[in-house]
C-alpha positions in Angstrom: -25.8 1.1 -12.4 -24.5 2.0 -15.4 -22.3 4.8 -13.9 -21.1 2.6 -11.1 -20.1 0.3 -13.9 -18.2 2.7 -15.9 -16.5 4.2 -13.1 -15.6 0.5 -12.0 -14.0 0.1 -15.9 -12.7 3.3 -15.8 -10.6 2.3 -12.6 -9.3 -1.0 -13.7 -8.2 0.4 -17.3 -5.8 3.0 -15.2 -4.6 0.0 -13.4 -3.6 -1.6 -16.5 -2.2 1.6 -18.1 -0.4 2.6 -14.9 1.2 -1.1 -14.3 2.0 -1.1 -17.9 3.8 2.1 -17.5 5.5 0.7 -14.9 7.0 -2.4 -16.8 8.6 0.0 -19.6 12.1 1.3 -19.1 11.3 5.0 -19.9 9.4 5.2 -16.4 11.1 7.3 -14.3 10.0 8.9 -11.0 9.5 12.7 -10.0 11.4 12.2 -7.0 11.7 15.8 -4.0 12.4 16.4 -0.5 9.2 15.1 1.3 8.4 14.9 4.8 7.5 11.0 4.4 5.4 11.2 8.2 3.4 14.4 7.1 2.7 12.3 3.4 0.8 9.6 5.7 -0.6 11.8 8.0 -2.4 13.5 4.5 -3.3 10.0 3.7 -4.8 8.7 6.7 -6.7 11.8 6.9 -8.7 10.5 3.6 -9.3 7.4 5.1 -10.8 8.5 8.6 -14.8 9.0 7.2 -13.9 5.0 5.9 -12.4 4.2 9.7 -14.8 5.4 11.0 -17.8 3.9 9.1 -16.3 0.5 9.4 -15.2 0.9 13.3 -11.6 0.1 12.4 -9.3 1.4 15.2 -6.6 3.3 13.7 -3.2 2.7 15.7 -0.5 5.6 14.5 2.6 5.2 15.6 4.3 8.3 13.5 6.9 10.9 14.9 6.5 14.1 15.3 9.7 15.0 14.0 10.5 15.4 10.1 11.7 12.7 8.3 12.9 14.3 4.6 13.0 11.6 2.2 14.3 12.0 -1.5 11.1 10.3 -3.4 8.3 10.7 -5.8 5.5 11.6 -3.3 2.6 10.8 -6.3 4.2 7.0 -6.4 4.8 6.9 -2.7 1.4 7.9 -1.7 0.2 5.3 -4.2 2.3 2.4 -2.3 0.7 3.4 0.9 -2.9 3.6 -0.4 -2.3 0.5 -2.2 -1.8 -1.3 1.1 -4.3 0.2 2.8 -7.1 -0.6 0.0 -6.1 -3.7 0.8 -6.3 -4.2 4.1 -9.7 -2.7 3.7 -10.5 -4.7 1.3 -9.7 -8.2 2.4 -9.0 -7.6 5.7 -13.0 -7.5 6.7 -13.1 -8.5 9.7 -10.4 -6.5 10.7 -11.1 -4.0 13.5 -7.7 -2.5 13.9 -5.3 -1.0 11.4 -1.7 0.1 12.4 0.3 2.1 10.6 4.3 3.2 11.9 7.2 4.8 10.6 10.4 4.0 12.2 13.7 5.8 11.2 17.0 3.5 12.2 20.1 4.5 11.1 20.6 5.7 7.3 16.9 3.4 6.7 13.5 4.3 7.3 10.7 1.6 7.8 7.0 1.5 6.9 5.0 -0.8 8.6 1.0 -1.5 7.6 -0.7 -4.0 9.2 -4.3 -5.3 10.0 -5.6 -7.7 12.2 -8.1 -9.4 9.8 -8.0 -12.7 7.5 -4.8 -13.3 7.0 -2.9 -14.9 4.0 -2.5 -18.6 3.7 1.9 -19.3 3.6 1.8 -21.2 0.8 0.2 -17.6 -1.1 2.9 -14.9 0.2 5.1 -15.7 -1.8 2.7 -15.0 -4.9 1.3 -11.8 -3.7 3.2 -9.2 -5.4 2.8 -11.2 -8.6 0.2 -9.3 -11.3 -2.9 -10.5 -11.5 -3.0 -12.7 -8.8 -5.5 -12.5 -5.8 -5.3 -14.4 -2.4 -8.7 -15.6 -2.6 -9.6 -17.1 -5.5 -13.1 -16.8 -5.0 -12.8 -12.9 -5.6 -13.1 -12.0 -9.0 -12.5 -8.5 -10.9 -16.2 -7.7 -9.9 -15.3 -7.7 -6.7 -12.6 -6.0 -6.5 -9.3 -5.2 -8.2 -7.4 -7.0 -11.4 -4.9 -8.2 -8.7 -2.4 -4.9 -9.7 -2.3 -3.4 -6.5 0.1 -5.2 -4.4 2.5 -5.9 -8.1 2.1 -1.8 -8.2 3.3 -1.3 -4.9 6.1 -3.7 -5.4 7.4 -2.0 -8.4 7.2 1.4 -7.1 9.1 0.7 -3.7 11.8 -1.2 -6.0 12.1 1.9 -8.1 12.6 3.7 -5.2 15.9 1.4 -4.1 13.8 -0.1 -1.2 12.0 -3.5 -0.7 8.9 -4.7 1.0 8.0 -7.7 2.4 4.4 -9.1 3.8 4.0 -11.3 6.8 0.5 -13.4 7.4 -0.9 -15.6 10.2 -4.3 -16.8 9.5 -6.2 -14.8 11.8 -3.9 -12.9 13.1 -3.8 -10.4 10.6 -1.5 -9.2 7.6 1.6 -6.5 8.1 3.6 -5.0 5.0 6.4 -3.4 5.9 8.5 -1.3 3.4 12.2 -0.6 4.0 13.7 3.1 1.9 17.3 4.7 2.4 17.7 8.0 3.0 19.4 9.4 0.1 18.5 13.0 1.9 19.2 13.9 6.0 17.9 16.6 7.5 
């Protein structure tokens, strides 16, 4: 118990310390030429024991083809598993995850979404704010200090993109993140 617990402290100081990071001007990210569909496919490969425990269907909808991206491939795998965590997280009675890159024009898209819960409309707007949690009845024993989704935000921002979250109560949640190329292949 008292490892669990320490672990569990351990994980919600880094939050604080890497938010607070975040919110400094000297912050600056390591950004290279990645292959942004390869960087999920890595990802989603962590999660498949998790997918597979919980029976959540994973829809990929990734090309096969390269997509280089200029960006910091540390932050932007944080963004994704962000999202994700969350989805697990307060999706629960999700059964499907879907997860597609599209690349239009001089933009490429990330979309995440689940098919659990949902968020209420009147919360969306609040949901990349710090410390704020959809349901109030979660608390930080539960699960995070509410940093997540205000991580995520900041990092796609520092990236020149944007991301926005859609909700229909039980219908499920998508987050879909919008970058420029500042590289082509």
């Amino acid at each position: 118990i008292i490892k669990k617990k320490a672990f569990y402290m351990n994980r919600l100081l880094q939050e604080l310390l890497d938010y607070s990071k975040l919110e400094s001007e000297g912050y600056r990210l390591n950004k290279e030429a990645v292959d942004l569909p390869e960087l999920m496919r890595a990802i989603l490969i962590e999660y498949l024991p998790t997918f597979q425990d919980r029976e959540i269907i994973l829809d990929v909808n990734i090309p096969d083809e390269e997509i280089m991206m200029q960006i910091d491939p540390s932050a932007m795998s944080r963004i994704f598993r962000n999202i994700i965590d969350n989805a697990l997280k307060h999706g629960l009675n999700a059964t499907q995850i879907g997860i597609e890159i599209n690349e239009i024009g001089n933009c490429v898209t990330v979309r995440i979404s689940d098919n659990g819960s949902g968020i209420p409309q009147n919360q969306l707007n609040k949901i990349f704010d710090r410390f704020y949690r959809a349901d109030p009845s979660r608390n930080s024993q539960d699960g995070g200090m509410g940093l997540g989704l205000s991580i995520a935000h900041e990092l796609v921002k520092l990236h020149g993109g944007t991301i926005v979250v859609k909700s229909t109560i039980q219908e499920g949640t998508v987050f879909e993140i919008l970058l420029r190329h500042e590289l082509h292949n």
